[in-house]
N, C-alpha and C positions, 0 to 999 in steps of 0.2 A: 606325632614326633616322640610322643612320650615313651611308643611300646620301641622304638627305635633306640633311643638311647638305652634304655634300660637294659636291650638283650645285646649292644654296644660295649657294655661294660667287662673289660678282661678281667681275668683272676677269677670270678664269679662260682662256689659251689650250688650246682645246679638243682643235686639232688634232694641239697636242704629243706625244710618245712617252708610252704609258701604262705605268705597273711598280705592280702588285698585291700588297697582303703581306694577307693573312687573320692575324688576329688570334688570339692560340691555338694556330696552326695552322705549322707546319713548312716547309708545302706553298709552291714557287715557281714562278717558270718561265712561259710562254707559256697554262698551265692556268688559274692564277688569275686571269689577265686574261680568259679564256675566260670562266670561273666568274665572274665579276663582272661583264661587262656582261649574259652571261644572266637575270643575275638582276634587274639593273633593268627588261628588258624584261619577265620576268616578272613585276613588280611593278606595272609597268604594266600590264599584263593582267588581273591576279586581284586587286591592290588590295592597298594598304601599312595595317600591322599599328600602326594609330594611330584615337585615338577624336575624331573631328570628330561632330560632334551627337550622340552616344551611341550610337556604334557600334563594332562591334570591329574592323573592316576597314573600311578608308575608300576605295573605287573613284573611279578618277578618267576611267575611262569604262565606259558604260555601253547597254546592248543587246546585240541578237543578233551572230551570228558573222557576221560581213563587213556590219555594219550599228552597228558600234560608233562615240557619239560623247560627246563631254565630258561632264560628267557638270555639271548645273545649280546644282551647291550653291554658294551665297554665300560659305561658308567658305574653300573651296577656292581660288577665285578671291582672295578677298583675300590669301591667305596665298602668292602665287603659284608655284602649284603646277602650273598649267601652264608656264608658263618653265620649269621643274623638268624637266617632260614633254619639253618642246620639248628642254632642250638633253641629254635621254638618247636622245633618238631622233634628235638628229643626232652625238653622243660615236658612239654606238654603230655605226653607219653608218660613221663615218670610221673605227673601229681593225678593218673588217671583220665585226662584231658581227652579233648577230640583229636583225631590224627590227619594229616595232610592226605584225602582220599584224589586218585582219579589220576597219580602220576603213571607214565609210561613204564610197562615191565621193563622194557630193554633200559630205562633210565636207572632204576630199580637195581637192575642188574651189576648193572657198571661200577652205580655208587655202591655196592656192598663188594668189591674187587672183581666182579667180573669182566673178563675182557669184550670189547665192543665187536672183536672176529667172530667171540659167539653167543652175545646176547640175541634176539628173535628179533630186531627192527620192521615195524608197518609203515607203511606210507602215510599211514594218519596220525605216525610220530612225529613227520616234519611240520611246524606250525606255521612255516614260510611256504603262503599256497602257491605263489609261483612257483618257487624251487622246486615243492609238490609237482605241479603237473608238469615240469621240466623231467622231474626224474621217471615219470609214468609214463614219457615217451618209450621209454628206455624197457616198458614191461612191452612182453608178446614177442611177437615177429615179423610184425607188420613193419614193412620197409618207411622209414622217415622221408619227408619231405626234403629238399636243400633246407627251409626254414626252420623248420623241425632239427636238420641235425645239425645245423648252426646253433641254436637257445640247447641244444647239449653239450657241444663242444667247446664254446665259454664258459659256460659253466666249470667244466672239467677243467681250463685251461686256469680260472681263479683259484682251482684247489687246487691244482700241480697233479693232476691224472690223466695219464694217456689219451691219447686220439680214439675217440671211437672208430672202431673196425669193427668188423662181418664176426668177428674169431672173439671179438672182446664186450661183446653188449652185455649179457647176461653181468660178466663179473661187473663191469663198470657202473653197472644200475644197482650191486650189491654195494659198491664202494662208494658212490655217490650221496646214497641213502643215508649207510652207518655215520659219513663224516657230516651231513645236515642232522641227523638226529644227534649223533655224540661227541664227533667230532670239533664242532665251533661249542661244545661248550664244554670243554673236558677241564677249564680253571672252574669253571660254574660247579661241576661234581665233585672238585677238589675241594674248592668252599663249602658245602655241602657235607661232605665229608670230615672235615676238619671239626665243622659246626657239632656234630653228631659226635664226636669225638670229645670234645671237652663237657659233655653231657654225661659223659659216661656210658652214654647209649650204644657205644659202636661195640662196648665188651657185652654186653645184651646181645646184640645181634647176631654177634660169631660165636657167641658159647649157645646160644638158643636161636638155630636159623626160623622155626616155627615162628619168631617174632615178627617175622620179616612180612608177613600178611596182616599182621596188625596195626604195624609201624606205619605201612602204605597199601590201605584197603581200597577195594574198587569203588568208585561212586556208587553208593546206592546199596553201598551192604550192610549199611542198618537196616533192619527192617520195621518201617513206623508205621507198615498196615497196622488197619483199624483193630484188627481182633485181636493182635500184640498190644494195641495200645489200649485198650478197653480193657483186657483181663489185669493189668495192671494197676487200674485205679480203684481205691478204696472209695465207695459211694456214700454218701451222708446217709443217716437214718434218724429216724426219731424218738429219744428218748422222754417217756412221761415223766420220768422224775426229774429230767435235768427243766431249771425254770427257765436257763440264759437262752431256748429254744423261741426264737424270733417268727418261724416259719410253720405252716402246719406242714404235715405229712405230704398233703397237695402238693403244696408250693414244693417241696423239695424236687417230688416227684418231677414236675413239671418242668424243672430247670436243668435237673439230671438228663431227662429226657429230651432238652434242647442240646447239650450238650454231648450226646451217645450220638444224634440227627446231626452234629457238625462233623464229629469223628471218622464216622461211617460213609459221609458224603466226601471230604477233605481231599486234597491233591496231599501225595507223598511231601512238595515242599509246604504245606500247609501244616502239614502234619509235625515234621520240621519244630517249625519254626514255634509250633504250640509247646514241643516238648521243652524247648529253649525259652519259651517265656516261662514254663512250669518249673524248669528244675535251675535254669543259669545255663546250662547248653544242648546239647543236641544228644548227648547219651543217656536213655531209658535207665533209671537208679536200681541199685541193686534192691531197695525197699520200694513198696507200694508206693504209686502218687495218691495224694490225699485231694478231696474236693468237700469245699466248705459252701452253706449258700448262708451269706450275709448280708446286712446292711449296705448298702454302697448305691454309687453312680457306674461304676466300670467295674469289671472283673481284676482280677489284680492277685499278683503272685507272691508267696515267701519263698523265694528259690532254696533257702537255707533248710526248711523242712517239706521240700516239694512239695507245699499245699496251695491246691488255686483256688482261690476265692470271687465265687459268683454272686453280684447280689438277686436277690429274690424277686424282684419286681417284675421282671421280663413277662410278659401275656400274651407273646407271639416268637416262634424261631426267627424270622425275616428281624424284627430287631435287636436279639439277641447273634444272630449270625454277623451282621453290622459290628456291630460292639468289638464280638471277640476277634473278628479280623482285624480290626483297626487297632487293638491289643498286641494282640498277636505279632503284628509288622513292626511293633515300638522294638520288638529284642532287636534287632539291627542296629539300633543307631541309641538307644537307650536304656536303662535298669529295667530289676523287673517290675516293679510297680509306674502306672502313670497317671 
């Protein structure tokens, strides 16, 4: 509730310097700004922990991965909760932050002024699967059943479009489509729009359309392969003269070497989620990541100067794989250290 009121607040200059204090929490520094817009864009993804119609999680968009689009409820809208959207996805944007990946181009479209006659709409923009395969009857040429052109022609008859005929399929399976993808949420793109506006963001995006790929990138266009992410990290070495050296050369070795064996093995959300526990979120820093092998029980992060900290004990991958997963899965729901 807290990220709720806060992006709630009118009058607000967006583009100001940001400074983050976690509540509870000790933790300062360039980290917790990191850790806090992550998590609004994560929230925006998987959906904020409030009950609108009696639900436990209330999504504010909704379908598949790079086909995601507002989400239809009445509630939402009125409560405006896209404004909300809107101005975390242009806060985030301006302090360098992660960006809302994985919406619909045709959604894309719309909300940057284009009209819905000629944005590109897929079928795997409607996130209502019955509507879906309602309106798929409607592709081809293959003659409809009675039942078949009955669950089309209600349809039609709720949104106020013509009778299906012989002469009108093709257009009406165009018209069908755009008003389930655009049409039932054309307040939802206004709030949206509106949001992005008092960001400042929306003079970003019509003086610089190039933005427009950044602003709303496809899933999966970071690239958190291993050999991006390994040429990135500064490896510990062993200096004779420094004494505060805890480890021998071995031991570094060893843990380094556990650690390249997790990278190289890792699922892309593995991957993920390692960067986010190293830096505060999910974008590779413009400076090296640092890796230290220290003292300790768990690995454990200074998000503030991207350095991960591994203690040196480990004398097998299988328990040090253990460890840093269980690490790793805390950036979701807590700081970087645990």
């Amino acid at each position: 509730m807290a990220l709720l009121s806060f992006y709630k607040r009118p009058n607000v200059e967006w583009a100001r310097p940001l400074h983050c204090r976690l509540e509870g929490d000790v933790a300062i520094g360039k980290g917790v700004t990191r850790f806090f817009l992550s998590t609004c864009i994560e929230k925006l993804k998987s959906g904020f922990c409030i009950n609108f119609a009696n639900t436990d999680v209330t999504r504010l968009f909704d379908g598949e991965t790079d086909h995601l689009v507002p989400s239809a409820s009445h509630f939402l809208v009125e409560s405006d909760m896209f404004v909300m959207a809107g101005r975390m996805m242009g806060h985030s944007f301006f302090h360098g932050g992660p960006c809302l990946s994985g919406l619909s181009p045709a959604l894309a479209h719309v909300l940057l002024g284009g009209g819905p006659e000629t944005a590109t709409v897929a079928l795997e923009d409607c996130p209502d699967l019955d509507i879906r395969e309602t309106i798929r009857l409607l592709q081809g040429e293959s003659k409809l059943s009675e039942e078949e052109a009955k669950r089309v022609q209600d349809l039609a008859y709720a949104w106020d479009l013509f009778c299906l005929s012989n002469n009108n399929r093709r257009w009406l399976f165009e018209k069908m489509l755009i008003h389930a993808v655009i049409g039932r949420v054309t307040r939802q793109i206004k709030q949206l729009r509106r949001g992005l506006k008092e960001t400042q963001m929306w003079t970003v995006l019509t003086k610089r359309p190039d933005t427009v790929a950044l602003l709303f990138p496809k899933e999966g266009a970071v690239d958190y392969s291993p050999e991006v992410l390994l040429k990135r990290i500064t490896w510990p070495h062993h200096d004779e003269e420094d004494d505060d050296n805890d480890f021998s050369v071995d031991t570094m070795c060893h843990v380094s070497g556990y650690l390249r064996q997790f990278i190289e093995n890792a699922s892309p959300n593995e991957l993920r989620d390692l960067v986010k526990f190293w830096t505060g979120w999910e974008i590779l820093p413009r400076t090296n990541l640092s890796l230290e092998v220290v003292k300790g029980s768990f690995p454990t992060a200074s998000t503030c100067y991207e350095t991960l900290r591994i203690p040196g004990h480990y004398k097998d991958y299988a328990s040090f794989k253990i460890d840093i997963l269980a690490c790793i899965g805390s950036c979701q729901t807590g700081f970087g250290l645990i």
